[in-house]
Structure formats: structure tokens, C-alpha cells
N, CA, C and O atoms as CSV, one atom per row, in Angstrom:
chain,resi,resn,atom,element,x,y,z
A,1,UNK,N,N,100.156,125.750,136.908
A,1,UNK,CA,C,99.907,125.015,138.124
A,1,UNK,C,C,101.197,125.013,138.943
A,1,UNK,O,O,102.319,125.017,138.438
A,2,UNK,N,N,100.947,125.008,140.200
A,2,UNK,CA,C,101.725,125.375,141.080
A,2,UNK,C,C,102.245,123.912,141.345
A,2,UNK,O,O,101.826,122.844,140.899
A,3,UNK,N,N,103.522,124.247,142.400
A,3,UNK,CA,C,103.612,122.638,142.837
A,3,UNK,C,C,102.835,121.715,144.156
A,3,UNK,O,O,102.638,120.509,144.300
A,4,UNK,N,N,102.460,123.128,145.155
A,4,UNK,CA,C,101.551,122.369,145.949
A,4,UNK,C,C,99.749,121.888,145.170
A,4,UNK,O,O,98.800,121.300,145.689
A,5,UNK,N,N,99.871,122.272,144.243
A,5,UNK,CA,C,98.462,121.984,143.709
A,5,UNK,C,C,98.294,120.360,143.073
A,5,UNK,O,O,97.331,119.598,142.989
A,6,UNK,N,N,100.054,120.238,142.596
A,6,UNK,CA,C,100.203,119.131,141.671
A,6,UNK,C,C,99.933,118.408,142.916
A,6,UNK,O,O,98.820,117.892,143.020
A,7,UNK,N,N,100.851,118.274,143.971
A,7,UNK,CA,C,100.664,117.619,144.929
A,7,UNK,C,C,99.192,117.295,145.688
A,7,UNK,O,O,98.795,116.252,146.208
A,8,UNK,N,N,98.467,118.770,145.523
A,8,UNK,CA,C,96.856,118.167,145.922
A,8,UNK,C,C,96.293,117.279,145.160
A,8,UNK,O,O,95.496,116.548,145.748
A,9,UNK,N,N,96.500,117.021,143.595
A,9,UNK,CA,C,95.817,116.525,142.682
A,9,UNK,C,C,96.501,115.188,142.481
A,9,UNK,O,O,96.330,114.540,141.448
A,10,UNK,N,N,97.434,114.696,143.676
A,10,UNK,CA,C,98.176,113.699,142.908
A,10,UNK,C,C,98.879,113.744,141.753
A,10,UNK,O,O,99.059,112.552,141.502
A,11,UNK,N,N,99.307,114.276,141.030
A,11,UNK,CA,C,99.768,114.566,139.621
A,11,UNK,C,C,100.425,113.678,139.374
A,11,UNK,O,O,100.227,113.294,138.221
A,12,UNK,N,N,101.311,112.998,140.017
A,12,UNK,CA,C,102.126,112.057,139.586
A,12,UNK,C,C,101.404,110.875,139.123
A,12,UNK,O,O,101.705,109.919,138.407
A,13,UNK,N,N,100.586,111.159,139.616
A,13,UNK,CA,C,99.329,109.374,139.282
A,13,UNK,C,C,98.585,109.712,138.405
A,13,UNK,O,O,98.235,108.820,137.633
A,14,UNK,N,N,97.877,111.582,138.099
A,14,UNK,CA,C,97.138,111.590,137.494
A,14,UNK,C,C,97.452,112.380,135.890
A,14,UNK,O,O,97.288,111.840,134.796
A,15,UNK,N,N,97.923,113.745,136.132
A,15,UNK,CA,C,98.211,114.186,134.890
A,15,UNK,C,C,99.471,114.167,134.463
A,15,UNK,O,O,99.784,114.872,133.503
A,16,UNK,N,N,100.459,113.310,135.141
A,16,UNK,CA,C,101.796,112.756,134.300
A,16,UNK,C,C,101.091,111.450,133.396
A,16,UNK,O,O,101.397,110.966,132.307
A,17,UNK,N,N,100.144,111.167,134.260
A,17,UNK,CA,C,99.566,109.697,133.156
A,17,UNK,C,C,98.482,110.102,131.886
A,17,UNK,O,O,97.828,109.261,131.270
A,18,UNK,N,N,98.453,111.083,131.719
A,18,UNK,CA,C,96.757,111.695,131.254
A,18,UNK,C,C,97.108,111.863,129.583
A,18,UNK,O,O,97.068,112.902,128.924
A,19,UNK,N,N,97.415,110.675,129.193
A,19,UNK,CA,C,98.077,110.696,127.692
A,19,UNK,C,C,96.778,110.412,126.428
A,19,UNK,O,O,95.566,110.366,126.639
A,20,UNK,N,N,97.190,110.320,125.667
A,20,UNK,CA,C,96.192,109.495,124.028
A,20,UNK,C,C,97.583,108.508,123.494
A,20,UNK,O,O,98.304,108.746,122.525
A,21,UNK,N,N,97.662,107.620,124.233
A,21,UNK,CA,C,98.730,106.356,123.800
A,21,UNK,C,C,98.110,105.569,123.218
A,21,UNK,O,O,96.902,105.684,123.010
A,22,UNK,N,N,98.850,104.570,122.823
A,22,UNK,CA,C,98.271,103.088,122.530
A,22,UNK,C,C,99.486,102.355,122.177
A,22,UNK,O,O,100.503,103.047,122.228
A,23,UNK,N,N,99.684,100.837,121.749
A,23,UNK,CA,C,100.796,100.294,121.875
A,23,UNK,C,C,101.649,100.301,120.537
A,23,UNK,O,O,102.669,99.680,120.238
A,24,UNK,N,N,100.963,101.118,119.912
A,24,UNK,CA,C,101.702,101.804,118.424
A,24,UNK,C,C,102.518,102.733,118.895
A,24,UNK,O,O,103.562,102.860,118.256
A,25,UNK,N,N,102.278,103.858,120.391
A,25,UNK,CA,C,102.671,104.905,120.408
A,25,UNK,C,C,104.818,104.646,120.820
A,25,UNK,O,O,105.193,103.952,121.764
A,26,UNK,N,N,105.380,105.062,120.277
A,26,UNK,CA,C,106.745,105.408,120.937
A,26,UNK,C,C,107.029,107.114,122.117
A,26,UNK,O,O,106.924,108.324,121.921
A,27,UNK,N,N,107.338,106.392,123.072
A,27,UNK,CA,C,107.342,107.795,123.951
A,27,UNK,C,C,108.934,108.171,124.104
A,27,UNK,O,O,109.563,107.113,124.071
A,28,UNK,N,N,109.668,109.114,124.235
A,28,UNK,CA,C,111.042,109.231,124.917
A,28,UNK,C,C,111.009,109.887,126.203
A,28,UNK,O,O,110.327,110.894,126.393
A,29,UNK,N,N,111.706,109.360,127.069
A,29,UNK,CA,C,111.752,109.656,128.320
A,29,UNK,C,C,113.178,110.403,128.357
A,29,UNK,O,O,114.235,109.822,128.112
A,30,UNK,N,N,113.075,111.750,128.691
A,30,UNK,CA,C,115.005,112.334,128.436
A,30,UNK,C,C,115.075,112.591,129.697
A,30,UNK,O,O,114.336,113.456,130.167
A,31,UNK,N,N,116.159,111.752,130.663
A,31,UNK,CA,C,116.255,111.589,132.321
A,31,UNK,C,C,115.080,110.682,132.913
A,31,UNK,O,O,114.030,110.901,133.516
A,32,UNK,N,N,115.813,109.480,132.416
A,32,UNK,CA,C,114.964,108.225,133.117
A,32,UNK,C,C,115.218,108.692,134.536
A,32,UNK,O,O,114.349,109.499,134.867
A,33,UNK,N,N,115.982,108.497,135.351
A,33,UNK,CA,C,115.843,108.833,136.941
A,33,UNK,C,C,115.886,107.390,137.115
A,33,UNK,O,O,116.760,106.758,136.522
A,34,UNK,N,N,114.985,106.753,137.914
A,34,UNK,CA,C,114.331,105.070,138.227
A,34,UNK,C,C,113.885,104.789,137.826
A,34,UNK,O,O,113.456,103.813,138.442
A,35,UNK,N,N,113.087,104.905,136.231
A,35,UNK,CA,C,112.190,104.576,135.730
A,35,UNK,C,C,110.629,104.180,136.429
A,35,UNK,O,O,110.015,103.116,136.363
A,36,UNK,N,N,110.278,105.402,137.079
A,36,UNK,CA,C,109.153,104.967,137.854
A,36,UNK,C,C,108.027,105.207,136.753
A,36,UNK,O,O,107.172,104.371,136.462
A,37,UNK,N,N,108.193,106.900,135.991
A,37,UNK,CA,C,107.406,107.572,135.300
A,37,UNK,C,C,107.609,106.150,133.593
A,37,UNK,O,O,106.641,106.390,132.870
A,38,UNK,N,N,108.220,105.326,133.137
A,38,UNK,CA,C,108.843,105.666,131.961
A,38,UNK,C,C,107.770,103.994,132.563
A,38,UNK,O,O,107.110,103.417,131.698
A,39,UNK,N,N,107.763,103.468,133.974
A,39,UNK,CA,C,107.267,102.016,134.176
A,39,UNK,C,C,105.601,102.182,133.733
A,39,UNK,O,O,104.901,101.566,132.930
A,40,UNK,N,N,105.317,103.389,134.719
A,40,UNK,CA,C,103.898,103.767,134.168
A,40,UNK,C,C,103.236,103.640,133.408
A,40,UNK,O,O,102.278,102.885,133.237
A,41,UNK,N,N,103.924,104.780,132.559
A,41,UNK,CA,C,103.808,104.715,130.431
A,41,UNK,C,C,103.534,103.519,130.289
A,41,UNK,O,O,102.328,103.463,130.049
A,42,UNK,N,N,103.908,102.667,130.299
A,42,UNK,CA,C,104.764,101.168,129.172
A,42,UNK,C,C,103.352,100.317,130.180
A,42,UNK,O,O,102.477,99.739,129.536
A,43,UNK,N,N,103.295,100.329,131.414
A,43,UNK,CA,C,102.390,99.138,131.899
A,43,UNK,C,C,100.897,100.351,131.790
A,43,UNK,O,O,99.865,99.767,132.119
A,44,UNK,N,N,100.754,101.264,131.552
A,44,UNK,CA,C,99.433,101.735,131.157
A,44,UNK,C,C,99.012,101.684,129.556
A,44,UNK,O,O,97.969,101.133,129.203
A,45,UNK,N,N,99.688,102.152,128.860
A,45,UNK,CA,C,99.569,101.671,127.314
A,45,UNK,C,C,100.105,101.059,126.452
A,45,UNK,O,O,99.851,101.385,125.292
A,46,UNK,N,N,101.030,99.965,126.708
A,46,UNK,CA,C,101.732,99.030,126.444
A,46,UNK,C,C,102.680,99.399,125.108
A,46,UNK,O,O,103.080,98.663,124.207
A,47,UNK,N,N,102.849,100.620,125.307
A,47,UNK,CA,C,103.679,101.219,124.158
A,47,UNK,C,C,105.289,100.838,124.282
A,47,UNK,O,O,105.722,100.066,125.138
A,48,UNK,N,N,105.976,101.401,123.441
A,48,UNK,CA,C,107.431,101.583,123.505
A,48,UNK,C,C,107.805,102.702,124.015
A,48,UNK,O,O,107.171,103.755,123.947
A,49,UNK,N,N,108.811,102.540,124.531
A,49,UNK,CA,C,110.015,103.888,125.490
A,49,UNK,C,C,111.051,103.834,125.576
A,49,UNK,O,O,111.668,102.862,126.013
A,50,UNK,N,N,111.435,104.672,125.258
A,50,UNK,CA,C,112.931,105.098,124.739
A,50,UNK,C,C,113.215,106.132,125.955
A,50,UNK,O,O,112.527,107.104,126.268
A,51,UNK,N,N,114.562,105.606,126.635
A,51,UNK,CA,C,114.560,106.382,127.574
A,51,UNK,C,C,116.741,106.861,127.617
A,51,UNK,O,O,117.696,106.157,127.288
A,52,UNK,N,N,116.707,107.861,127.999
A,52,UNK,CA,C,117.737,109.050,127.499
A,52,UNK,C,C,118.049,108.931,129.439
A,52,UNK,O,O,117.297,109.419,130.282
A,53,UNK,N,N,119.346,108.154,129.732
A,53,UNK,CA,C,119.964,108.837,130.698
A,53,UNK,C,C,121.378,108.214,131.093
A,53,UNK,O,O,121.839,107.079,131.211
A,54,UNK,N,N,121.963,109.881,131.280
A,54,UNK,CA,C,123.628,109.973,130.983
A,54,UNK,C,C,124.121,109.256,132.732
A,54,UNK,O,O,125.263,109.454,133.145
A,55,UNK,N,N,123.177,108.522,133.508
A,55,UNK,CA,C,124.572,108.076,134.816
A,55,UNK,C,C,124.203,106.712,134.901
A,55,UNK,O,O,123.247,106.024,135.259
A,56,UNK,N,N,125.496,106.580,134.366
A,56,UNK,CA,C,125.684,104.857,134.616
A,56,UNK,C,C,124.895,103.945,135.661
A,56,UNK,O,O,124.030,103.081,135.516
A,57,UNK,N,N,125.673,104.592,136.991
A,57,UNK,CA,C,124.080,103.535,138.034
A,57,UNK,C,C,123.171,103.861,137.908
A,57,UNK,O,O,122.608,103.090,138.686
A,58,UNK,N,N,122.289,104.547,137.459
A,58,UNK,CA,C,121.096,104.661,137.093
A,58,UNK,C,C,120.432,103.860,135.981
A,58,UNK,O,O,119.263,103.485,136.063
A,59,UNK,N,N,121.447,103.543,134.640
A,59,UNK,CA,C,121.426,103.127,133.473
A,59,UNK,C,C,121.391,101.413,133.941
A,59,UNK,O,O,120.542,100.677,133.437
A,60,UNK,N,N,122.460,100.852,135.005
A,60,UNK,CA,C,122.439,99.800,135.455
A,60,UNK,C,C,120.787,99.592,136.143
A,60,UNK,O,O,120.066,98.669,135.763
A,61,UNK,N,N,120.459,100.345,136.929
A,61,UNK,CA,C,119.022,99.599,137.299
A,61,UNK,C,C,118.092,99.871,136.564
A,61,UNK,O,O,117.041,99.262,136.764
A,62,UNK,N,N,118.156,100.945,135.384
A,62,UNK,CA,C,117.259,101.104,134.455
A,62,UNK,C,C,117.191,99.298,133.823
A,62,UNK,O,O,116.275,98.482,133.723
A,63,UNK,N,N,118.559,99.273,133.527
A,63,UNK,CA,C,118.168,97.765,132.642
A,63,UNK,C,C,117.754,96.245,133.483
A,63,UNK,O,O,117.321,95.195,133.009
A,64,UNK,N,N,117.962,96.481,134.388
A,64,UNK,CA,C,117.475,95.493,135.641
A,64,UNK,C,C,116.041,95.508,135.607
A,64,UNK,O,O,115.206,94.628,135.399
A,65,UNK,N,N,115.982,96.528,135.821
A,65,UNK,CA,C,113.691,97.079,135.756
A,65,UNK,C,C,113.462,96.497,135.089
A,65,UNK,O,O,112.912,95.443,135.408
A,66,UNK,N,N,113.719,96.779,133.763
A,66,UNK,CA,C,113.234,96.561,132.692
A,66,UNK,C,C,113.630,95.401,131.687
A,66,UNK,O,O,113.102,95.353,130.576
A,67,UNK,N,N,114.745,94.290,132.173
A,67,UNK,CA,C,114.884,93.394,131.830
A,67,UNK,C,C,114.043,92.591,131.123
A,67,UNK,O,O,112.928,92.407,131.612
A,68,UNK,N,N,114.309,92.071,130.093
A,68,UNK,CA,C,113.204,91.371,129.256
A,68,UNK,C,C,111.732,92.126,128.446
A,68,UNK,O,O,110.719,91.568,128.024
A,69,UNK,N,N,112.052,93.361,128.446
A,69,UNK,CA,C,110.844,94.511,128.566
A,69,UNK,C,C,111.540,94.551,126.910
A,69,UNK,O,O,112.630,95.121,126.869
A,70,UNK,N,N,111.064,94.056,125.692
A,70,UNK,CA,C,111.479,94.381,124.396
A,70,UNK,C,C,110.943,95.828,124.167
A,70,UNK,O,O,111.569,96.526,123.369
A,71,UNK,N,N,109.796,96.370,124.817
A,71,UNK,CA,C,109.169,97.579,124.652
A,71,UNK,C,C,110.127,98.738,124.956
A,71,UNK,O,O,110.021,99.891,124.538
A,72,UNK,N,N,111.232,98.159,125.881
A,72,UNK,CA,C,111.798,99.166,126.468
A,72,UNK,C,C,113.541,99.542,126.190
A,72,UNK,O,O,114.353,98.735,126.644
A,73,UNK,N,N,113.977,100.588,125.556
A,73,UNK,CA,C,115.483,100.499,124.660
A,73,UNK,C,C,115.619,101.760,126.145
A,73,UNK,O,O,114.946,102.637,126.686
A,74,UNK,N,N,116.923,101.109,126.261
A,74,UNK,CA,C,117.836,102.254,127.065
A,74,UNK,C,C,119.112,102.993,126.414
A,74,UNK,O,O,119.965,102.255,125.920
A,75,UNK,N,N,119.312,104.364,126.371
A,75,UNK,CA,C,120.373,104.782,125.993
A,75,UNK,C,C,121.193,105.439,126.906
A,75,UNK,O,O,120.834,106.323,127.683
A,76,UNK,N,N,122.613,104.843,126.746
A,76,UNK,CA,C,123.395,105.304,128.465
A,76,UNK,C,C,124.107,106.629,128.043
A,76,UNK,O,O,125.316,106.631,128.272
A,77,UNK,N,N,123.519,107.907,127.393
A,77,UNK,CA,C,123.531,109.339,127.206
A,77,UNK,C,C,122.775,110.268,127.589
A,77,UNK,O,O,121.641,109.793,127.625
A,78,UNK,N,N,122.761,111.294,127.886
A,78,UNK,CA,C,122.206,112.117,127.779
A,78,UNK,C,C,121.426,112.941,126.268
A,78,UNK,O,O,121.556,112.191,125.300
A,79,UNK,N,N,120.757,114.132,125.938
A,79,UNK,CA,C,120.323,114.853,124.718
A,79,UNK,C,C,120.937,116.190,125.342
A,79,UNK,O,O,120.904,116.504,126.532
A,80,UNK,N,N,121.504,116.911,124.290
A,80,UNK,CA,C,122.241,118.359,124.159
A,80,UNK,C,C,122.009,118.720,122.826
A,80,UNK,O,O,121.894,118.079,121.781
A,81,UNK,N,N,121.967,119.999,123.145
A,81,UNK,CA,C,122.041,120.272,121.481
A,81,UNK,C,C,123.829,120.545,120.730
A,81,UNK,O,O,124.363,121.357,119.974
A,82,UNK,N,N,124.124,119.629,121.305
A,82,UNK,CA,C,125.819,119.581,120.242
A,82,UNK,C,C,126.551,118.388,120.918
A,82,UNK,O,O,126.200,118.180,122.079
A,83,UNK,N,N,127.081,117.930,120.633
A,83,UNK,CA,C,128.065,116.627,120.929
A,83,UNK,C,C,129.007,117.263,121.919
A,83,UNK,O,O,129.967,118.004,121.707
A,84,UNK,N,N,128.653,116.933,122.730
A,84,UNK,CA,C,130.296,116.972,124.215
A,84,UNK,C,C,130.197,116.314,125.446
A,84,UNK,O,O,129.404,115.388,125.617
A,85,UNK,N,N,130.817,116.658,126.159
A,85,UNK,CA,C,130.937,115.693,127.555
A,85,UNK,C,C,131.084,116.808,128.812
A,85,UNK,O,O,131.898,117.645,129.205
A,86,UNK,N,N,129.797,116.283,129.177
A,86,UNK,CA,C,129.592,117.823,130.329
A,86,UNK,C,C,129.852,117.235,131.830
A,86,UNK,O,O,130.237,116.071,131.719
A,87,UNK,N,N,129.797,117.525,132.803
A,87,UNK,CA,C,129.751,117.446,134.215
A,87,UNK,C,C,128.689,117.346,134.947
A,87,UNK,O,O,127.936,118.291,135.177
A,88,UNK,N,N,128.521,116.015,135.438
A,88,UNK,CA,C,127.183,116.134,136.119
A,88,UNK,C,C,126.847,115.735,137.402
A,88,UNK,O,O,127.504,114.713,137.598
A,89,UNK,N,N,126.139,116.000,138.445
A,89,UNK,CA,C,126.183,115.388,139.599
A,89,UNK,C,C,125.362,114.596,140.053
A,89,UNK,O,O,124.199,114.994,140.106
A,90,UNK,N,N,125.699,113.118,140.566
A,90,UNK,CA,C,125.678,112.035,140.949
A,90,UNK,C,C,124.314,112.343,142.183
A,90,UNK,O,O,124.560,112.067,143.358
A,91,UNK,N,N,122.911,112.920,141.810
A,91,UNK,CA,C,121.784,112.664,143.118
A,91,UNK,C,C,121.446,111.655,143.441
A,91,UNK,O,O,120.866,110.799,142.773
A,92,UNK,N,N,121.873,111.621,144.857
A,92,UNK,CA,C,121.548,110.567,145.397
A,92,UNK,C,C,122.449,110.053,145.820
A,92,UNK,O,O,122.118,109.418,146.822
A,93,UNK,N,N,123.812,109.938,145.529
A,93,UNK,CA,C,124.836,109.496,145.807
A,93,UNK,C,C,126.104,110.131,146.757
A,93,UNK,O,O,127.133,109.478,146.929
């Protein structure tokens, strides 16, 4: 699927949500962003989410969102496959 198609179909509303969850399920989110996608998850199947992202202001309003959200663990890293400290750029900023 293309990207103007996702865009005809809504995708963001429809087949980013189009899961078999339930509130047993644990999801990881690797690049929370705003937690728009990771808010979805968690208030559609009341699961847990684990969410993976390496920039600090982002990590700051991640935990603001989600304040009081026990469902919801933030980790202020990124995933690589080896331990180091890479360079990254600040979107949006």
C-alpha cells in the first residue's frame, strides 16, 4: 500500500488500530514521537505500552500525557542492535 491510499483509507484511525489486543496484551512502541499512536493502543484496549524514545523533550511530554497512566512505562532510549551513543536530529525543533 501506497501512501496516498493510506491516506484515502484513513489509516491512521483505521489499520494502525486494526489489532487482536486485550488488556493482558503488552505492546512496544520504538519512537514514541507524541504519543498519539501509543494513546490509541492503551485507550482502545486498555493494554500496557512500553514505549522506546531517545529525545528528551519528547520523553518530557511523553510523561506529562501519560501521567498517572500505570499502563504506561517510558524509556528515555532509543533500540540498536549494540550499545552506543549515536547522533540524532531534534524534528521539530
Amino acid at each position: 500500500m501506497d501512501h496516498q491510499n493510506w491516506l484515502e483509507i484513513n489509516g491512521d484511525e483505521t489499520l494502525a488500530l486494526d489489532w487482536n489486543l486485550n488488556e493482558n496484551s503488552t505492546v512496544w512502541e520504538i519512537g514514541g514521537f507524541t504519543g498519539r499512536w501509543a494513546g490509541q493502543i492503551v485507550d482502545k484496549f486498555n493494554c500496557n505500552i512500553v514505549i522506546f524514545e531517545p529525545q528528551m523533550f519528547l520523553v518530557e511530554m511523553l510523561h506529562k500525557k501519560f501521567a498517572g497512566n500505570e499502563k504506561v512505562t517510558i524509556y528515555p532510549f532509543g533500540l540498536w542492535t549494540q550499545t552506543e551513543e549515536k547522533q540524532i536530529s531534534s524534528f521539530g525543533t
